[in-house]
C-alpha positions in Angstrom: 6.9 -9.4 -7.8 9.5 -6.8 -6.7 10.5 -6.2 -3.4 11.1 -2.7 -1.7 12.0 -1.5 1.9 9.3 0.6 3.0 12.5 4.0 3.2 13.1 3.5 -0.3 8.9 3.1 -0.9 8.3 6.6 1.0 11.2 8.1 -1.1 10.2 6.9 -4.5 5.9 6.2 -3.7 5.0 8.1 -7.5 7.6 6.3 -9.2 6.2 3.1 -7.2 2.3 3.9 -8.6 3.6 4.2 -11.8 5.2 0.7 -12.1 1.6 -0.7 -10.3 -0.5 0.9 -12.8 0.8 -0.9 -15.5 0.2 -3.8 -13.7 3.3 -4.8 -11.1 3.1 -6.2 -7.6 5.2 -4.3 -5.2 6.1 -5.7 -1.5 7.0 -3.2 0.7 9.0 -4.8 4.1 10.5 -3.6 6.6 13.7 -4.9 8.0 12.7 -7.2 5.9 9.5 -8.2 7.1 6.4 -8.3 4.7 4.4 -5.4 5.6 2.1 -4.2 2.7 1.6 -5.0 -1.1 1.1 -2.3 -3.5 -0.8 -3.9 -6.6 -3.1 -2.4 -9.1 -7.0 -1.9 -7.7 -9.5 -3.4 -9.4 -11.5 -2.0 -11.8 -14.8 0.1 -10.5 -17.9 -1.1 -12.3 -19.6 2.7 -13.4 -23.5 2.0 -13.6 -25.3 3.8 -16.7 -26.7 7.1 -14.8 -30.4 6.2 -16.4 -30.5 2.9 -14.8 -29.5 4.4 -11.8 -32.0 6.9 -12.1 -34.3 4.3 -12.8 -33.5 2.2 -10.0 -34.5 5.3 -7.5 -37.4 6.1 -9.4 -38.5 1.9 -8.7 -37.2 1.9 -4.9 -39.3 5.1 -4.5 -42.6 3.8 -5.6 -45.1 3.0 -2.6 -42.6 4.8 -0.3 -43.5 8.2 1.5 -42.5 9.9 4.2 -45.9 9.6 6.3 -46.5 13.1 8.1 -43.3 14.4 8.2 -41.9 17.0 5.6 -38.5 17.2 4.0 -38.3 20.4 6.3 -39.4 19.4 9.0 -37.2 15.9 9.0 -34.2 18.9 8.4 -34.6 20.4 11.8 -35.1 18.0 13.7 -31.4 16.5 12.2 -30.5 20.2 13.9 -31.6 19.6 17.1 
């Protein structure tokens, strides 16, 4: 893991992302002090959009929204 004063991180930040998206740990200090770590972010898990879809369509069932309207829910929000 390479170490970088937190000056020279503000000065060179896109050549910084580049070296921690192929997978380096950065520290960042200042006056030598430990302050932050720049490493790469994990990777997002993307859902299939049908079983998403189908996963509303499931929680939905047996709900409603008793004697309000969509509308009428809308203005009151306003208020």
């Amino acid at each position: 893991m390479d170490t970088i004063g937190a000056y020279e991180a503000k000065t060179h930040l896109p050549k910084l992302l580049k070296r921690v998206a192929q997978g380096e740990r950065i520290t960042i200090t200042k006056h030598g002090v430990p302050v932050a770590v720049l490493q790469p972010s994990e990777p997002s898990i993307v859902e299939d959009p049908t079983i998403v879809i189908e996963k509303l369509r499931a929680f939905r069932k047996g709900r409603s929204l008793g004697e309000s309207s969509i509308k009428e829910m809308i203005e009151e929000g306003r208020r």
